[in-house]
gemmi code that builds the backbone of each chain (N, CA, C; Angstrom):
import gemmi

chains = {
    "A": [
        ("UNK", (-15.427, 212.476, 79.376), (-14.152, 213.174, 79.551), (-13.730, 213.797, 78.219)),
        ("UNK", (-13.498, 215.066, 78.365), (-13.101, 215.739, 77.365), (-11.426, 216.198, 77.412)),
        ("UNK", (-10.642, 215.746, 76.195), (-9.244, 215.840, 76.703), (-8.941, 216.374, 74.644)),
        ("UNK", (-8.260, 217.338, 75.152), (-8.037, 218.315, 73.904), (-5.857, 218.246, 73.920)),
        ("UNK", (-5.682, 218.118, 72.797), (-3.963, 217.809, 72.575), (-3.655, 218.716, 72.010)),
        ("UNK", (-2.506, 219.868, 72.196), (-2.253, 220.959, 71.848), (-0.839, 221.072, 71.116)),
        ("UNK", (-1.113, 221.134, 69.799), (0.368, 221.301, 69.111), (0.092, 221.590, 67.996)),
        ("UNK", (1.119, 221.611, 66.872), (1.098, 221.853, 65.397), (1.043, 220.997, 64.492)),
        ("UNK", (1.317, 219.537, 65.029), (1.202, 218.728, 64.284), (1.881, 218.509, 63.630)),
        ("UNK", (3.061, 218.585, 65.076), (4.228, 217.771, 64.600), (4.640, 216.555, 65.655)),
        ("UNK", (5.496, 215.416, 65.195), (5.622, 214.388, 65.510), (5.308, 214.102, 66.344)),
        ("UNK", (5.746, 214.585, 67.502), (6.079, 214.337, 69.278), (4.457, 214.924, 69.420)),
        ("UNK", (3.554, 215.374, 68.632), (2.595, 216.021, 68.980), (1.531, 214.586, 68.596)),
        ("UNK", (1.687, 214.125, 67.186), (1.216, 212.917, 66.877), (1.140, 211.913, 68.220)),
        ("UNK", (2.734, 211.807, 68.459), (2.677, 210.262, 69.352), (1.950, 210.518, 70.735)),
        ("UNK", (1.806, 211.939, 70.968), (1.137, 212.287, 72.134), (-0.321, 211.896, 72.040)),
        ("UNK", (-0.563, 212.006, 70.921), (-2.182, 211.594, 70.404), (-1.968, 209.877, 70.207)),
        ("UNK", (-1.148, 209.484, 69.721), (-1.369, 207.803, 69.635), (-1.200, 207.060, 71.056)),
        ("UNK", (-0.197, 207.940, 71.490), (-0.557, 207.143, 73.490), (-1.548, 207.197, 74.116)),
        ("UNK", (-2.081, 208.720, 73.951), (-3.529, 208.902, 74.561), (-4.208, 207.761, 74.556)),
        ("UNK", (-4.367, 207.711, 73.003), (-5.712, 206.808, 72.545), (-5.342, 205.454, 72.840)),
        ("UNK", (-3.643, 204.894, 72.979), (-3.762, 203.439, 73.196), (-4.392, 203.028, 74.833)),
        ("UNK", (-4.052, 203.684, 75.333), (-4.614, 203.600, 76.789), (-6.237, 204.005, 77.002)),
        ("UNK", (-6.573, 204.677, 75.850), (-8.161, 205.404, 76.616), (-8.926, 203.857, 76.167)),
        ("UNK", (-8.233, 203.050, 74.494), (-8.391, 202.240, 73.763), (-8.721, 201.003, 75.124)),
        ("UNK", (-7.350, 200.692, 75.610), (-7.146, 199.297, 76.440), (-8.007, 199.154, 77.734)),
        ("UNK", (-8.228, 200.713, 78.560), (-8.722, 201.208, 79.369), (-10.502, 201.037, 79.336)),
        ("UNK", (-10.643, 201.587, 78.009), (-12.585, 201.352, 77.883), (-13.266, 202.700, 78.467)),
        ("UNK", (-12.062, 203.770, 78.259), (-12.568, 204.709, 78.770), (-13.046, 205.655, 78.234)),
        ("UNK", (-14.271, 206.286, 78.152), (-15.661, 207.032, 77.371), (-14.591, 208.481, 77.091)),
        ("UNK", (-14.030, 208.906, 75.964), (-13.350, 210.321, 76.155), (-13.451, 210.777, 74.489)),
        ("UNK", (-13.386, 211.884, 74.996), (-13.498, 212.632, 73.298), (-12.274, 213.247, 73.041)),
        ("UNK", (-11.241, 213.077, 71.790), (-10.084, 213.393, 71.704), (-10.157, 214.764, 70.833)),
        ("UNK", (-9.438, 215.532, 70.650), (-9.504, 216.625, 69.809), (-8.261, 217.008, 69.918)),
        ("UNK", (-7.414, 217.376, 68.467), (-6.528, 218.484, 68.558), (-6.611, 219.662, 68.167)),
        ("UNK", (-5.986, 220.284, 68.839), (-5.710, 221.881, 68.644), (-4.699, 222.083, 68.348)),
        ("UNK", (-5.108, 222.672, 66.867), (-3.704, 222.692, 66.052), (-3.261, 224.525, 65.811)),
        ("UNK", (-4.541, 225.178, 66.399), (-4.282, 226.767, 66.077), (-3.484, 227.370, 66.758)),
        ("UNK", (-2.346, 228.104, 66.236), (-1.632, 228.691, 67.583), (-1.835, 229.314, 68.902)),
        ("UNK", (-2.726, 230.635, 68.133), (-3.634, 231.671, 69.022), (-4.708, 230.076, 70.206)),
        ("UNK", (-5.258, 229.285, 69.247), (-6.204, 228.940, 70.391), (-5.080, 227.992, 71.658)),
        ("UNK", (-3.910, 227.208, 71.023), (-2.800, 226.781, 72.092), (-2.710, 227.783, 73.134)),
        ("UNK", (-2.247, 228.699, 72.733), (-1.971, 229.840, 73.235), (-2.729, 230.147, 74.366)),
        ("UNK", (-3.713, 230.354, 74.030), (-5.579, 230.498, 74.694), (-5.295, 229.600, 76.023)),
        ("UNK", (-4.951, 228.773, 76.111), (-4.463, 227.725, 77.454), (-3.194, 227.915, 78.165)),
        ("UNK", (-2.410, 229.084, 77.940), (-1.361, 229.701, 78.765), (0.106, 228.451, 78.458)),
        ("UNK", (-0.198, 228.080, 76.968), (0.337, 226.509, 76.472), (2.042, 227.491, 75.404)),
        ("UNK", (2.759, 227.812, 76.217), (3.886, 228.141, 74.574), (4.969, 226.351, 74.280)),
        ("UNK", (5.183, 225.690, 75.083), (6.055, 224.465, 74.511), (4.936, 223.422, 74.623)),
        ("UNK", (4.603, 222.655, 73.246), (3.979, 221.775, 73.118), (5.110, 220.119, 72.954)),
        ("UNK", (4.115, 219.056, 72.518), (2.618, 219.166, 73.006), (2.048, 219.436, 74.479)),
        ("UNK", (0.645, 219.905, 74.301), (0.273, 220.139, 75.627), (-1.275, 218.723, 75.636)),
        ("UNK", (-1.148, 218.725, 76.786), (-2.897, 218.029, 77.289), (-3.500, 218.888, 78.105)),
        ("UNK", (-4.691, 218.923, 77.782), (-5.461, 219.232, 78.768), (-7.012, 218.307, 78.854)),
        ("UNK", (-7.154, 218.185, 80.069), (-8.310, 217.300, 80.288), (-9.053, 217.831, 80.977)),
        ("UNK", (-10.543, 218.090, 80.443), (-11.969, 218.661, 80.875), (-11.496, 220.178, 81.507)),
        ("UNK", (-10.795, 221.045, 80.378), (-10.076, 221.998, 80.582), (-8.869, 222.397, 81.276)),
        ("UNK", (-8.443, 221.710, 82.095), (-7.403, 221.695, 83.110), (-5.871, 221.095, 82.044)),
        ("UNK", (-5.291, 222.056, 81.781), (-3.580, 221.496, 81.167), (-3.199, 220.427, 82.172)),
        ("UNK", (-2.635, 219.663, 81.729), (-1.825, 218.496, 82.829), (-0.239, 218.412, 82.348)),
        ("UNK", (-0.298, 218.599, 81.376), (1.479, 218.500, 80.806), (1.627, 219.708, 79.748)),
        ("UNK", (2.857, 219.764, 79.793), (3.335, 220.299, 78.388), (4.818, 219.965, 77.939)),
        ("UNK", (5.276, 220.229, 76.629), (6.540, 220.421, 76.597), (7.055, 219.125, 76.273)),
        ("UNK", (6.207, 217.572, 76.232), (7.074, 216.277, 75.791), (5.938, 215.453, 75.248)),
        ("UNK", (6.084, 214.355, 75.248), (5.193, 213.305, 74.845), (5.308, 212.755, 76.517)),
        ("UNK", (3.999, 212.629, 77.033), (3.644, 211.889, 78.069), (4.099, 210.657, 78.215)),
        ("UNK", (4.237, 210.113, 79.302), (4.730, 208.588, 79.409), (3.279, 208.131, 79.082)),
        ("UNK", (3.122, 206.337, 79.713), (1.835, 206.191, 79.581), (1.709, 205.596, 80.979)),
        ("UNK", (2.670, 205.919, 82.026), (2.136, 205.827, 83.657), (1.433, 207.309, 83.764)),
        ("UNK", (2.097, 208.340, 83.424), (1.703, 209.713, 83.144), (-0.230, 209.820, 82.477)),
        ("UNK", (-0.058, 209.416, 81.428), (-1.772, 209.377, 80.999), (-2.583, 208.372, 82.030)),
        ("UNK", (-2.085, 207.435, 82.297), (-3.129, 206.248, 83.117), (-3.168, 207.124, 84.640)),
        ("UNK", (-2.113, 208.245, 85.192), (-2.267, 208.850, 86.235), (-3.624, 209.932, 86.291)),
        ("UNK", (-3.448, 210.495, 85.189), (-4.476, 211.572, 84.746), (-5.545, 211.001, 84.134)),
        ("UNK", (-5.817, 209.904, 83.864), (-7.308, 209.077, 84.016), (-7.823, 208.863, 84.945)),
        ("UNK", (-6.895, 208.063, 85.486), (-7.500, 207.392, 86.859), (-7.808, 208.691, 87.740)),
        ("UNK", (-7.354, 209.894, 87.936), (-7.375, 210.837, 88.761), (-9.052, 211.274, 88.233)),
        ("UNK", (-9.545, 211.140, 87.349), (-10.552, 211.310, 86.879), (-11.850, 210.789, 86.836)),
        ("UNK", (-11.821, 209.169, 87.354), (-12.696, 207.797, 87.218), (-12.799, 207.813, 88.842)),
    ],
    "B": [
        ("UNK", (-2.469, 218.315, 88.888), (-3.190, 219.307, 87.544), (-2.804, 220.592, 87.725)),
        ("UNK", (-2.300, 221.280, 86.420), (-2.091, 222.592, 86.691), (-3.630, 223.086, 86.496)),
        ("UNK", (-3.622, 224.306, 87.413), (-4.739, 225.327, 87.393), (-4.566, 226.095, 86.282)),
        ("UNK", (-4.612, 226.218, 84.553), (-4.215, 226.796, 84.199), (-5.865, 227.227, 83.152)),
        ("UNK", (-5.980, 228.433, 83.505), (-7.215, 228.799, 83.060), (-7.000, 228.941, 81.179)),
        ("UNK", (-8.134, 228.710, 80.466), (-8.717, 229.306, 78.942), (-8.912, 230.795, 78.847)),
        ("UNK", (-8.230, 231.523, 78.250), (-8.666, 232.792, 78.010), (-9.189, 233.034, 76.490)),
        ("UNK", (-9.687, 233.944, 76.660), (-10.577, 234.231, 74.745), (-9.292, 235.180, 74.082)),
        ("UNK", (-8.216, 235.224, 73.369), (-7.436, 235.749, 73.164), (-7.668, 236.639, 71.821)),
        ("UNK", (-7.977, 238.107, 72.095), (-8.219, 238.787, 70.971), (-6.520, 238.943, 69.797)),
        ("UNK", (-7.409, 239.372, 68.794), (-6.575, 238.922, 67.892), (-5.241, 239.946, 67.948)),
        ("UNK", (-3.877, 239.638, 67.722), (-2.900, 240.194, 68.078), (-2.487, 240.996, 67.258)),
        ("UNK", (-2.265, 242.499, 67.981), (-1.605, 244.066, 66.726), (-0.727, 243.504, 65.680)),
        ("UNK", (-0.860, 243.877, 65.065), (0.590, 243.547, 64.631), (1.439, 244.429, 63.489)),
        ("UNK", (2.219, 244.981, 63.197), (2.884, 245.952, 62.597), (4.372, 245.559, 62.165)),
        ("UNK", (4.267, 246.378, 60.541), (5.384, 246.161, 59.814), (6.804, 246.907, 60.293)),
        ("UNK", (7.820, 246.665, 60.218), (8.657, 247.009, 60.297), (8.795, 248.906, 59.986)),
        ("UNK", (8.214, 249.033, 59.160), (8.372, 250.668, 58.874), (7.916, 251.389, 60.550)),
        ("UNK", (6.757, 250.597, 60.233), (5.745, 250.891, 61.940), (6.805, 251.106, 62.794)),
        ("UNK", (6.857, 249.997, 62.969), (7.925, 249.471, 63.930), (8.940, 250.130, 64.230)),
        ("UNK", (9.629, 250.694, 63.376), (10.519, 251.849, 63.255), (9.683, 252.986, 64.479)),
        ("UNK", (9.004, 253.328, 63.550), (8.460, 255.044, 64.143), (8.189, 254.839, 65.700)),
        ("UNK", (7.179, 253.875, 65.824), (7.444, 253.345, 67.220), (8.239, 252.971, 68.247)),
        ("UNK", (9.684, 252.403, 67.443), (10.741, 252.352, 68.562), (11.498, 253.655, 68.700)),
        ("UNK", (11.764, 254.428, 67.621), (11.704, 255.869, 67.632), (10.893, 256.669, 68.795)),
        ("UNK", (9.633, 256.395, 68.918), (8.945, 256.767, 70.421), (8.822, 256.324, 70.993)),
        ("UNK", (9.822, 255.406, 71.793), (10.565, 255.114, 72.944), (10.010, 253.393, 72.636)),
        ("UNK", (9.029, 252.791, 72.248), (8.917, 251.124, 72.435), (10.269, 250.650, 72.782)),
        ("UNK", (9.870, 249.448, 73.340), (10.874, 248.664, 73.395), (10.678, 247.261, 72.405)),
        ("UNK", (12.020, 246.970, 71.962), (11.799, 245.562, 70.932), (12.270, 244.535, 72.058)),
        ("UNK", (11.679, 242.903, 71.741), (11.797, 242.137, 72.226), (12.384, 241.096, 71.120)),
        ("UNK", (13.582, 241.005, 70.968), (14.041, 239.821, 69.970), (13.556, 238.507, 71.046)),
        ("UNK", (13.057, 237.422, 69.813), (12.886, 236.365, 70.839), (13.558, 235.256, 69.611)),
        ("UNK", (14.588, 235.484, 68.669), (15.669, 234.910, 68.303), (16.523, 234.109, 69.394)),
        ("UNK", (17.290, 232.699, 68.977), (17.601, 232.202, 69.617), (19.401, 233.279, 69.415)),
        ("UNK", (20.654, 232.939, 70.786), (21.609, 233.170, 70.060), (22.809, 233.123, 69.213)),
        ("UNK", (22.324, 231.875, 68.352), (22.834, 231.539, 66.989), (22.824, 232.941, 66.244)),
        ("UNK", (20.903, 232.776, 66.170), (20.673, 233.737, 65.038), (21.317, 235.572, 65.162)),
        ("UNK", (21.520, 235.489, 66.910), (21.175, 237.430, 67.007), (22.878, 237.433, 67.012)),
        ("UNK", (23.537, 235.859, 66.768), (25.199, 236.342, 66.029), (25.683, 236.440, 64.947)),
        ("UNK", (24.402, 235.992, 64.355), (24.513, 236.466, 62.634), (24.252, 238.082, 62.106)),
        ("UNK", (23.090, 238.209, 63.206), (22.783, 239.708, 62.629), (21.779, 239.938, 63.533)),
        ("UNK", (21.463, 241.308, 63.921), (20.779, 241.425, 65.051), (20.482, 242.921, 64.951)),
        ("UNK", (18.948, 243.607, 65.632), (18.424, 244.623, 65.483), (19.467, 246.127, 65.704)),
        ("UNK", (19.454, 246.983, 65.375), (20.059, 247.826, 65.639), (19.609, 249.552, 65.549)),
        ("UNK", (20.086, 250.117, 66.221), (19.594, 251.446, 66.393), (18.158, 251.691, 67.245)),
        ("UNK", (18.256, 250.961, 68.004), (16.834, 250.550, 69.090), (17.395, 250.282, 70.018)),
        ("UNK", (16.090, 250.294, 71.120), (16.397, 249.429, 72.364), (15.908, 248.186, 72.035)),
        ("UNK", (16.493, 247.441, 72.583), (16.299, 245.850, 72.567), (16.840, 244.623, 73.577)),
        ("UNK", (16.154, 244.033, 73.786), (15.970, 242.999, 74.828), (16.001, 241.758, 74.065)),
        ("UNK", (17.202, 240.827, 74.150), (16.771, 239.131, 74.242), (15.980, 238.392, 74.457)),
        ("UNK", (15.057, 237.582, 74.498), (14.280, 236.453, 75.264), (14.134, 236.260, 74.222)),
        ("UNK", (15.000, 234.659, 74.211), (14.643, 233.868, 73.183), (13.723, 232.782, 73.445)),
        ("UNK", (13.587, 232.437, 72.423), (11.549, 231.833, 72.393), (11.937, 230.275, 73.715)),
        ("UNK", (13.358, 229.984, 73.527), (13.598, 228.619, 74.415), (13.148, 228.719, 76.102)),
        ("UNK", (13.537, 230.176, 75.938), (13.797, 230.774, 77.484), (12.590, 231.573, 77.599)),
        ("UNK", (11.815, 231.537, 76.855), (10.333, 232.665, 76.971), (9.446, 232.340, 78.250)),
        ("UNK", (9.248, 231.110, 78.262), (8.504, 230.936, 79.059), (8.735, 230.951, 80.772)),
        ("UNK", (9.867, 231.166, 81.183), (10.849, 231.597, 82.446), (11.154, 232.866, 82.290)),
        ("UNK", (11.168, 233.515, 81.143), (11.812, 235.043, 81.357), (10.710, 235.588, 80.843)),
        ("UNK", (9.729, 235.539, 80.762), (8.447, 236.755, 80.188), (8.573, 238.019, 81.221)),
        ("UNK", (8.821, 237.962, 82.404), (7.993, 238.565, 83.584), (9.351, 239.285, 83.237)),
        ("UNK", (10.241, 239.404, 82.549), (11.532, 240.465, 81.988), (10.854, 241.642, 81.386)),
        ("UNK", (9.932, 240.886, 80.860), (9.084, 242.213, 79.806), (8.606, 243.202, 80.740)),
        ("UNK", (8.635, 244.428, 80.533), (8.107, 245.568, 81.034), (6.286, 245.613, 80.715)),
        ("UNK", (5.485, 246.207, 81.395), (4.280, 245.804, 81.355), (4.033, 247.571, 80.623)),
        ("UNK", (4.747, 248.387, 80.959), (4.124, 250.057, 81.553), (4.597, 250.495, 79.988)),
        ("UNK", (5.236, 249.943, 78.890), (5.524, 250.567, 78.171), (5.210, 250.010, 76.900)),
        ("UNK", (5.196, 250.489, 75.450), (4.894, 250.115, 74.197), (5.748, 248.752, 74.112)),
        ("UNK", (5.733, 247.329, 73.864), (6.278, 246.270, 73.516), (6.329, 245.980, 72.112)),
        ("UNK", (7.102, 245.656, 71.138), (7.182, 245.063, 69.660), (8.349, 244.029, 69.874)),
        ("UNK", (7.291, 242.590, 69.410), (8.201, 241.504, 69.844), (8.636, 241.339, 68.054)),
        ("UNK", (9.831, 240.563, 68.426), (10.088, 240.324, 66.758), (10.880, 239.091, 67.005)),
        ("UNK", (11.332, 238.053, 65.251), (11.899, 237.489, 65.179), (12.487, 237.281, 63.631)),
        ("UNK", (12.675, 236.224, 63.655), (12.795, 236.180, 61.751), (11.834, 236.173, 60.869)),
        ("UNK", (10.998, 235.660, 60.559), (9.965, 235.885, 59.942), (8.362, 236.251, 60.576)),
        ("UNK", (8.485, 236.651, 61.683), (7.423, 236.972, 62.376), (6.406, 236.093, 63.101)),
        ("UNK", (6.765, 234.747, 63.095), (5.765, 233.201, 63.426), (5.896, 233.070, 64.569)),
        ("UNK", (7.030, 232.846, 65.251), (7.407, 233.006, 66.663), (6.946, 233.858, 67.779)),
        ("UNK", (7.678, 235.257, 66.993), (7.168, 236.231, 68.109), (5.740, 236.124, 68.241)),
        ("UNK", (4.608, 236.045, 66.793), (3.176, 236.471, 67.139), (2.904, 235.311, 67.912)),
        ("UNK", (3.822, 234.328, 68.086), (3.372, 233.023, 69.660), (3.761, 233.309, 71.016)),
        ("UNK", (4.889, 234.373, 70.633), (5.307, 234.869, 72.161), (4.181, 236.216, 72.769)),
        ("UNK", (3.344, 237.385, 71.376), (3.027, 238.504, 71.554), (1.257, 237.823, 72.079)),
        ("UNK", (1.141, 236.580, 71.610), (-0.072, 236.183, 72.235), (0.381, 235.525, 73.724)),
        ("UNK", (1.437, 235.208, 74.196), (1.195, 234.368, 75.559), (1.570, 235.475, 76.187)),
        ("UNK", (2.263, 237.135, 76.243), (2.255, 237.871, 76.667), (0.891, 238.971, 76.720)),
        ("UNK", (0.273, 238.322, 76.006), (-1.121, 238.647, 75.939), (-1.738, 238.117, 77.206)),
        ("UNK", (-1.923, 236.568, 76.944), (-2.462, 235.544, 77.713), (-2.045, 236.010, 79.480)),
        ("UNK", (-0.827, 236.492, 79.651), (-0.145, 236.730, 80.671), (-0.947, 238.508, 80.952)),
        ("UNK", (-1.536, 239.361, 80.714), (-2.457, 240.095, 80.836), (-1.828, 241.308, 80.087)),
        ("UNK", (-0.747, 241.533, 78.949), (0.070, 242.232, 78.514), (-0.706, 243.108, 77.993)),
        ("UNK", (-0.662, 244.302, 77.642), (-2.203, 245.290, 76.925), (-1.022, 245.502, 75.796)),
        ("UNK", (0.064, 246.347, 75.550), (1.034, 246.944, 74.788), (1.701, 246.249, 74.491)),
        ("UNK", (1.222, 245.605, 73.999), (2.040, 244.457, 72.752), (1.896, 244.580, 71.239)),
        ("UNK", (2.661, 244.162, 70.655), (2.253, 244.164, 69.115), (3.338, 242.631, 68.561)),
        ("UNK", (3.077, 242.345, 67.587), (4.163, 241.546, 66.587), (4.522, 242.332, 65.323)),
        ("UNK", (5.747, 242.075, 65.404), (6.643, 242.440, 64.054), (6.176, 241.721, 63.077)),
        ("UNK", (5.151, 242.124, 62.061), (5.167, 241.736, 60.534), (6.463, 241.096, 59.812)),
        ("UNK", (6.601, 239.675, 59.692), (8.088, 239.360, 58.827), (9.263, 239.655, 59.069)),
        ("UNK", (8.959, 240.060, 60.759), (10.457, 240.080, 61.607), (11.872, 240.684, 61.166)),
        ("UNK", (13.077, 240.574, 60.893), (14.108, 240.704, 60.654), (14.042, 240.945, 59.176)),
        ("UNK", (13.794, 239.868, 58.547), (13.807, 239.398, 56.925), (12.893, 240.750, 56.397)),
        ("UNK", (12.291, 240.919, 56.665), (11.453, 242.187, 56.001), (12.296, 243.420, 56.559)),
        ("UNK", (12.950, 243.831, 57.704), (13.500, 244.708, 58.318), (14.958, 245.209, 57.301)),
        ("UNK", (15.815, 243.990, 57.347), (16.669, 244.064, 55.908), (16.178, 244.044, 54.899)),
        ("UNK", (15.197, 243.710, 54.809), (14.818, 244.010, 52.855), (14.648, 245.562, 52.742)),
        ("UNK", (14.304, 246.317, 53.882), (14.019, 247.730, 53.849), (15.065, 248.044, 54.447)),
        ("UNK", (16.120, 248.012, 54.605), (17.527, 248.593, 54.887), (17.711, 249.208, 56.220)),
        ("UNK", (17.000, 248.993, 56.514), (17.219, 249.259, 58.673), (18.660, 249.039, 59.154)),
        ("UNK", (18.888, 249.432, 59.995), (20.035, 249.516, 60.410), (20.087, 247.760, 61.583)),
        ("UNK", (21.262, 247.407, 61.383), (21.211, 246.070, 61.655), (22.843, 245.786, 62.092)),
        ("UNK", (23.617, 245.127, 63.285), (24.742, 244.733, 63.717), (25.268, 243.151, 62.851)),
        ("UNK", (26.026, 243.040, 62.311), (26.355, 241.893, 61.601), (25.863, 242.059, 59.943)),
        ("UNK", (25.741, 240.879, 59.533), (26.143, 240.852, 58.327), (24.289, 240.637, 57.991)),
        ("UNK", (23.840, 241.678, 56.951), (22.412, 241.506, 56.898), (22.013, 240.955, 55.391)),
        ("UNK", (23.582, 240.581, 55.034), (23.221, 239.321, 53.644), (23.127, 238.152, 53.854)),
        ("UNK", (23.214, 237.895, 55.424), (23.107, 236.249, 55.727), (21.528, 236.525, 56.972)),
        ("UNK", (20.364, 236.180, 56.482), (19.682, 236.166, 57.000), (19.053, 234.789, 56.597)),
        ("UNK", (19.300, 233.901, 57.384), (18.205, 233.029, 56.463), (17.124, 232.747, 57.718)),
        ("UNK", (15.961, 231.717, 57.133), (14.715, 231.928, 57.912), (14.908, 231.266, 59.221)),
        ("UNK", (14.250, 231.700, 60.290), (14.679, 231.248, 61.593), (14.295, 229.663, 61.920)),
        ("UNK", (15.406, 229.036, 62.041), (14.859, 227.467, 62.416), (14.313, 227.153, 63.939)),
        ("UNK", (13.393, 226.883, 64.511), (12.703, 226.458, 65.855), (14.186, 225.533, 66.528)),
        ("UNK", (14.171, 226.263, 67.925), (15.227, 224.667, 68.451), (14.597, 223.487, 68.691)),
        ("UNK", (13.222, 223.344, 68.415), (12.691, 222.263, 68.837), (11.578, 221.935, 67.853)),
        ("UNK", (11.041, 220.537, 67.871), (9.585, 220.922, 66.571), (8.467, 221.660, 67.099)),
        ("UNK", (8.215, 222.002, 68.254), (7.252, 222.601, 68.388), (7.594, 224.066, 69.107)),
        ("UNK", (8.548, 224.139, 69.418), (8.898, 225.771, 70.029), (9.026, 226.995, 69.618)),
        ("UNK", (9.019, 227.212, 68.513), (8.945, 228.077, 67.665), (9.079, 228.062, 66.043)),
        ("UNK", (7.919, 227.138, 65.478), (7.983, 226.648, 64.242), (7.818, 228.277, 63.464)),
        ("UNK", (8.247, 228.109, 62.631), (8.079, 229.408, 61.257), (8.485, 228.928, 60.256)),
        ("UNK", (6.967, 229.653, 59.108), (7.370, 229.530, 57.856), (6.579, 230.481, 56.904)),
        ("UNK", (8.146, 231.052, 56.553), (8.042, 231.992, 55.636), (6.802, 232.380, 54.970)),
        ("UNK", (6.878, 231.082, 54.297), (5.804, 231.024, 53.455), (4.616, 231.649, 53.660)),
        ("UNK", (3.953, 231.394, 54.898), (2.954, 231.529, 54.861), (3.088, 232.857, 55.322)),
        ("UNK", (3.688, 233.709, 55.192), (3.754, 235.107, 55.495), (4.068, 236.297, 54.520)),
        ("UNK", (3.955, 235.420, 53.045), (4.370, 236.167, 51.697), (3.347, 237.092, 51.746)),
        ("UNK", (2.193, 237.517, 51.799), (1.383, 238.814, 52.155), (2.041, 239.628, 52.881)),
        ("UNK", (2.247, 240.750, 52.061), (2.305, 242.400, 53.338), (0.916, 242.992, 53.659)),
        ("UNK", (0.790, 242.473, 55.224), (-0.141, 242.969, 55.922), (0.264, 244.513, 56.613)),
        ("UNK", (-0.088, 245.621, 55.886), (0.139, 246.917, 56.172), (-0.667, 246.833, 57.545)),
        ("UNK", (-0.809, 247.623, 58.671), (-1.522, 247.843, 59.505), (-2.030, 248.906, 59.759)),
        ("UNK", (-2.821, 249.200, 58.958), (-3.352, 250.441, 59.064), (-4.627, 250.485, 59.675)),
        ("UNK", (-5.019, 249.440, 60.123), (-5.660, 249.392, 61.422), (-5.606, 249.710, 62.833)),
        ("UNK", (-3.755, 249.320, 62.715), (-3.237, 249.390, 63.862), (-3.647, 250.702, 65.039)),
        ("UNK", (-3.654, 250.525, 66.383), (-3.759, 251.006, 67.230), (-2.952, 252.245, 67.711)),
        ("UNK", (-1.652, 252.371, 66.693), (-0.201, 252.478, 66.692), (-0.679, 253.937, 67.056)),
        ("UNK", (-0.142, 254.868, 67.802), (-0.107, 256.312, 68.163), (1.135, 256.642, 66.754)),
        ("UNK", (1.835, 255.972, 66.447), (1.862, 256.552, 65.532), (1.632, 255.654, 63.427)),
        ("UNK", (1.574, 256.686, 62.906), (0.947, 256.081, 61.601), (1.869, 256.100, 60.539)),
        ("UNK", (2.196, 255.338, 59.571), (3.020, 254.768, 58.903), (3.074, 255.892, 57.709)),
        ("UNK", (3.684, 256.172, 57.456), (3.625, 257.107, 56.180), (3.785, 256.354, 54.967)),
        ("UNK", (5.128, 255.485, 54.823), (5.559, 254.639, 53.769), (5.101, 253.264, 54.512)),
        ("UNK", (4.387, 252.541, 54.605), (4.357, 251.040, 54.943), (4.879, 250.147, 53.911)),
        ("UNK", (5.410, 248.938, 54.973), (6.077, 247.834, 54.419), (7.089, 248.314, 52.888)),
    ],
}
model = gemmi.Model(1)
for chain_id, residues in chains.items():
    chain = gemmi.Chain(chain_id)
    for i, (resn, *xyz) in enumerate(residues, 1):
        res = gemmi.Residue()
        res.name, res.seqid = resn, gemmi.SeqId(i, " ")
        for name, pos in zip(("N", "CA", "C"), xyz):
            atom = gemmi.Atom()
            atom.name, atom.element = name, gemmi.Element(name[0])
            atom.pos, atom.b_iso = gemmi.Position(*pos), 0.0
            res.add_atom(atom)
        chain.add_residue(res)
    model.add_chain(chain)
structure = gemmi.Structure()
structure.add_model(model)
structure.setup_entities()
């Protein structure tokens, strides 16, 4: 699973990346994290209010920090 | 899941204020995407011009006219070139970004509503909604590349 985090790298963009990972962490689940910190390439994903996710190309959120019923929804939708 | 496709986003026009001029002069339209704090401090003038501020961009794009020359602007130019790419992304051909937005527009004495000694740099309403910084925009990128039908005589 490829899941790419879209922001500037700012805060709410961070904790979006530390929830991810506590759940992919607790979960045991095989995923490759990456952020995208370039505007133009955010952009590139039809993404203007971050942070955004997208998983194995598909955006799933934008605009907050995900819950973590929210990420465990968009895993499991995946497994 | 949103269906929301990857596009390859070529790199965005972009033109200085002088430009910018001659162009809204032949009919463009400007797109302030200032929030309106800022467009009550001071705000474009002697143009046509349209609101959409960067909060509301993403609900009001489809405001933008498709059929005609577009120059989005803001305060230092960071914003709009995030709005002139998702109006891109959105299939926009006639787009451009304002080079250093406003702040460069008063430094060259453009005609402007309000007070154009209080400009300071545009703050994002949010941390990620329209971050800008100056800074990284201290280069005058002339565009003399530009696509522009028309050509700058005096740039920046």
């Amino acid at each position: 699973m490829e899941i790419k985090i879209l922001g500037p790298g700012c805060a709410r963009c961070k904790a979006t990346s530390e929830a991810l990972e506590k759940v992919i962490q607790s979960r045991g689940i095989q995923a490759q994290l990456t952020k995208v910190e370039d505007m133009r390439e955010i952009v590139s994903y039809g993404v203007l209010s971050t942070p955004g996710v997208v998983i194995d190309g598909k955006v799933v959120h934008t605009g907050s920090v995900p819950t973590r019923e929210m990420i465990e929804g968009w895993l499991a939708a995946k497994h | 899941m949103t269906e929301t496709t990857k596009k390859e986003l070529a790199e965005a026009r972009e033109v200085c204020p002088t430009t910018s001029r001659g162009l809204l002069k032949d009919g463009a339209l400007l797109v302030d995407v200032r929030e309106a704090d800022e467009l009550a401090r001071v705000s474009f003038a002697d143009c046509e011009v349209i609101n959409v501020p960067m909060s509301e961009f993403e609900a009001r794009w489809n405001e933008i006219p498709r059929d005609r020359d577009v120059i989005l602007a803001c305060q230092v130019g960071a914003r709009s070139l995030k709005a002139t790419y998702f109006l891109m992304y959105q299939g926009y051909e006639r787009v451009a970004n304002m080079k250093h937005g406003m702040q460069r527009w008063i430094e060259r004495g453009f005609p402007v509503h309000g007070d154009a000694s209080i400009a300071p740099s545009g703050q994002a309403s949010s941390c990620c909604c329209g971050e800008e910084d100056a800074s990284s925009e201290a280069s005058c990128g002339c565009d003399s590349s530009s696509k522009s039908k028309v050509t700058a005589g005096t740039c920046c």
